[in-house]
C-alpha positions in Angstrom: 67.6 104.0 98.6 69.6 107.1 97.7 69.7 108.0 101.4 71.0 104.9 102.1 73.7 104.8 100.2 75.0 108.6 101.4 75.0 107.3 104.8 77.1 104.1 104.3 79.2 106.0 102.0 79.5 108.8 104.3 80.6 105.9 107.4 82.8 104.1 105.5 84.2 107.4 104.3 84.6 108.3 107.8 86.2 105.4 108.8 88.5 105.1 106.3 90.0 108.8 107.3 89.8 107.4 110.8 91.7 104.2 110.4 94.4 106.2 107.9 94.8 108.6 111.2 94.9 105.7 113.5 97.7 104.3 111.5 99.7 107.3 111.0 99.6 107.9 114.2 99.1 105.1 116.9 100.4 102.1 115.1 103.4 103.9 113.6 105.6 102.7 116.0 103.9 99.0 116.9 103.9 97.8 113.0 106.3 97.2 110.4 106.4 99.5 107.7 105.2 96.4 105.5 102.1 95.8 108.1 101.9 99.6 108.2 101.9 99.9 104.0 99.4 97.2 104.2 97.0 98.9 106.8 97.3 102.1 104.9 96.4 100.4 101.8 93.5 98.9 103.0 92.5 102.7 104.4 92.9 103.6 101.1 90.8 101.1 99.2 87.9 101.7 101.8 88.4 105.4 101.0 87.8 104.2 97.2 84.7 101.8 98.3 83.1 104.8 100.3 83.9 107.5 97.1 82.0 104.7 94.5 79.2 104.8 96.8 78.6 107.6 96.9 78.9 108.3 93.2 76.7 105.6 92.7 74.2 107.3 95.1 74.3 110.3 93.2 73.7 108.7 89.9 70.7 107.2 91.3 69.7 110.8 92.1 70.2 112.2 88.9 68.7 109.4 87.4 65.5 109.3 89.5 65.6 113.2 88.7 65.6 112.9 85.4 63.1 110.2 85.2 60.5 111.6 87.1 60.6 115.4 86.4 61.4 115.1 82.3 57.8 113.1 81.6 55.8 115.8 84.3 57.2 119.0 82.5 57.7 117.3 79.2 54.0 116.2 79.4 52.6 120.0 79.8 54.8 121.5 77.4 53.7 118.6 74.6 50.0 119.4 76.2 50.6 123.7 75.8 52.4 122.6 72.2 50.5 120.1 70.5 46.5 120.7 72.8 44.9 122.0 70.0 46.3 119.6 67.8 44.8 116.5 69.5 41.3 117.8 70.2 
């Protein structure tokens, strides 16, 4: 899933820096500068989108980090800590 995530945000990431580049460039002189705020706003909120994603995609990775490694090593130290304890 986390994989998943880094690549979609890493597309939409890329396309937003694409379509911002586009605009800047190629449609500066065919649009408005109100059709050209509003392309480079949308650029922008894709760029926002892609950033979340991601975030989101590496929360799920410290997450499943945490989850899964804290009860292995947790487990053995308890076990080294409290063995003799228990039986």
């Amino acid at each position: 899933m986390m994989r998943i995530f880094l690549a979609i945000a890493a597309i939409l990431g890329g396309l937003s820096v694409a379509g911002g580049a586009f605009a800047s460039h190629a449609l500066k002189e065919k649009l408005t500068a109100s059709e050209l705020s509003i392309f480079e706003t949308g650029a922008r909120y894709q760029m926002y989108h892609a950033l979340a994603l991601l975030a989101v995609a590496l929360l799920l990775t410290r997450t499943l980090i945490a989850g899964t490694a804290g009860p292995r090593s947790g487990g053995g130290c308890f076990y080294c800590r409290c063995g003799d304890f228990f039986g």
